[in-house]
C-alpha positions as CSV (number, residue, x, y, z in Angstrom):
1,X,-123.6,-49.3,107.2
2,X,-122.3,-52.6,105.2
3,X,-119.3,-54.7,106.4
4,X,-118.4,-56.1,102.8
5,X,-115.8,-58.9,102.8
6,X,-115.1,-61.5,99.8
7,X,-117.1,-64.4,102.0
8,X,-120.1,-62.0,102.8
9,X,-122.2,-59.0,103.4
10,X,-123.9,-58.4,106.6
11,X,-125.5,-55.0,108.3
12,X,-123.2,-53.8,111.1
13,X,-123.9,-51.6,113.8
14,X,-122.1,-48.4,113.6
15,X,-119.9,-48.0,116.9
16,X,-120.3,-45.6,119.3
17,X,-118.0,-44.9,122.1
18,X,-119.4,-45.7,125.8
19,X,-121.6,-43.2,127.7
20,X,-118.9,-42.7,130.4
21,X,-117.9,-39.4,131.8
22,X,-114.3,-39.2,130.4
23,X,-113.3,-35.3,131.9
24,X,-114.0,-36.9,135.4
25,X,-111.6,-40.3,134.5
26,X,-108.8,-37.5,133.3
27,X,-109.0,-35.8,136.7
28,X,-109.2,-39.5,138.5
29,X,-105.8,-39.9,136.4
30,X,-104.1,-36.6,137.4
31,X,-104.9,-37.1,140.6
32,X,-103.1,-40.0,140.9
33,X,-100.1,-40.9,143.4
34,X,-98.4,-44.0,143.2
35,X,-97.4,-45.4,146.5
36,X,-94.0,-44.1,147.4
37,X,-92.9,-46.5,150.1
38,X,-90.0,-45.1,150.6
39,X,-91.5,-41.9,152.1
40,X,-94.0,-44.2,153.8
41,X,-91.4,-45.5,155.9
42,X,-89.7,-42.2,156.5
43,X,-92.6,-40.8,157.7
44,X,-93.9,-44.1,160.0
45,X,-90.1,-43.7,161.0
46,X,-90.3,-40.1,162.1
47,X,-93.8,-40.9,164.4
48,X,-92.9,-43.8,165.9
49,X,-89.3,-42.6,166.8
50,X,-90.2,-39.0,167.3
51,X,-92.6,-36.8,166.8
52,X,-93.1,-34.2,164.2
53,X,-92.7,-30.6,164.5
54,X,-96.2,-28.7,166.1
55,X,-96.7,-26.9,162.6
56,X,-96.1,-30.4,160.3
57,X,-99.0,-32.2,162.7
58,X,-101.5,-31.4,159.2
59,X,-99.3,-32.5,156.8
60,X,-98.4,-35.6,158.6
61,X,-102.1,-36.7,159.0
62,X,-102.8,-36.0,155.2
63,X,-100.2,-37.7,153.8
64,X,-101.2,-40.8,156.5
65,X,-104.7,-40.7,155.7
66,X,-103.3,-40.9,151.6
67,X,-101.2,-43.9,152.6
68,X,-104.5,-45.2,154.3
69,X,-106.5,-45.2,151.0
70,X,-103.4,-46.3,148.8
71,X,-103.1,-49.4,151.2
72,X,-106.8,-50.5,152.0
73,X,-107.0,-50.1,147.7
74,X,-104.3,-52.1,147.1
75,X,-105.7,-55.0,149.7
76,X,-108.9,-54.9,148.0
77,X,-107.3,-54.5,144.5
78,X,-105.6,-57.7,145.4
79,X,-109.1,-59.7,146.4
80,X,-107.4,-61.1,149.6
81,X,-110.5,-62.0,151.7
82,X,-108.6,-63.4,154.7
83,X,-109.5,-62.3,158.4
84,X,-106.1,-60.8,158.8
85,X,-106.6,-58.3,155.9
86,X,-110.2,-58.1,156.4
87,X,-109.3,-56.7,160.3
88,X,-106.1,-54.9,159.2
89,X,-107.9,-53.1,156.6
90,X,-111.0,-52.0,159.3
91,X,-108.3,-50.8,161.7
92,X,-106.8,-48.7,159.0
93,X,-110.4,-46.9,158.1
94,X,-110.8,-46.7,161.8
95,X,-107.9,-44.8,162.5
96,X,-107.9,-43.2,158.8
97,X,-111.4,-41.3,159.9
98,X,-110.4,-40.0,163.7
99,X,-110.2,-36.0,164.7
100,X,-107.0,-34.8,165.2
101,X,-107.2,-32.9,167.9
102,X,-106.0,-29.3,168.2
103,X,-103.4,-30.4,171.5
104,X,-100.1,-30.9,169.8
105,X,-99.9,-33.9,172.3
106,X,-103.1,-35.2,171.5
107,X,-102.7,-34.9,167.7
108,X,-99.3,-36.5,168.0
109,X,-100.9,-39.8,169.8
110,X,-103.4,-40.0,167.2
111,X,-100.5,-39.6,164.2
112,X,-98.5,-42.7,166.1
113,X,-101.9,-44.8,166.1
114,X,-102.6,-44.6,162.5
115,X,-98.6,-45.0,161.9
116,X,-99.0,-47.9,163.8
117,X,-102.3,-49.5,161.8
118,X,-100.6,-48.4,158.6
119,X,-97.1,-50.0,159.4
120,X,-99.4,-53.4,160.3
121,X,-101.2,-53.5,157.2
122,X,-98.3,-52.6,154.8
123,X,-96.6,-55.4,156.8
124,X,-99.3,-57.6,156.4
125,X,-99.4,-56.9,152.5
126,X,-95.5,-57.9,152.2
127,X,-95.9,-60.9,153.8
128,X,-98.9,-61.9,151.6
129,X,-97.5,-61.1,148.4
130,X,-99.7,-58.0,147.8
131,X,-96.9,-55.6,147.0
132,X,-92.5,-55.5,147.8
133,X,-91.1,-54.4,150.7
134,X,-90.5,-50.6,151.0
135,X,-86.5,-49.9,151.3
């Protein structure tokens, strides 16, 4: 192929689009959740006030372990290398990767620890500039 303009002539490459696996960046897209902070609170709210009911105890833990991601992405996204973030974040993937266990006690404690590390780092990200505070 020839790129002709009034100046020149000159072989050009023909493009070709990048060998990149575009069905799996669709999905990646779809998949997406944008941080509701909102409902972050609300939930950090009901475990540290309360407790869930025994039959929410799963859906609490997802939705924390989603938070978890969102937040250690966005610290990362952001480049913030400090020893603050740098511990907040390992706390997060600490807690994030612990059992909950089948007690509805036990499971409880476990909910109110990660609400904890979650509430810390989101705190921690507000107060750095890394995202607004949640209202």
């Amino acid at each position: 192929m020839t790129a002709t303009s009034a100046l020149t002539t000159r072989p050009v490459e023909r493009w070709t689009p990048p060998d990149i696996d575009l069905a799996g960046v669709l999905e990646k897209l779809q998949r997406w959740q944008p941080f509701d902070g909102s409902a972050f609170l609300d939930d950090v709210e009901i475990l540290l006030e309360g407790a869930p009911a025994e039959e929410q105890v799963e859906d609490f833990a997802e939705r924390l372990r989603g938070y978890s991601m969102l937040l250690v992405d966005i610290a990362l996204a952001h480049g913030t290398q400090d020893p603050a973030t740098s511990r907040l974040i390992a706390q997060t993937r600490v807690v994030r990767s612990e059992e909950v266990p089948g007690g509805f006690r036990q499971a409880v404690g476990v909910l109110r620890r990660m609400a904890l590390a979650l509430d810390a780092l989101h705190e921690h990200l507000v107060a750095i500039r890394c995202m607004k505070e949640a209202v």
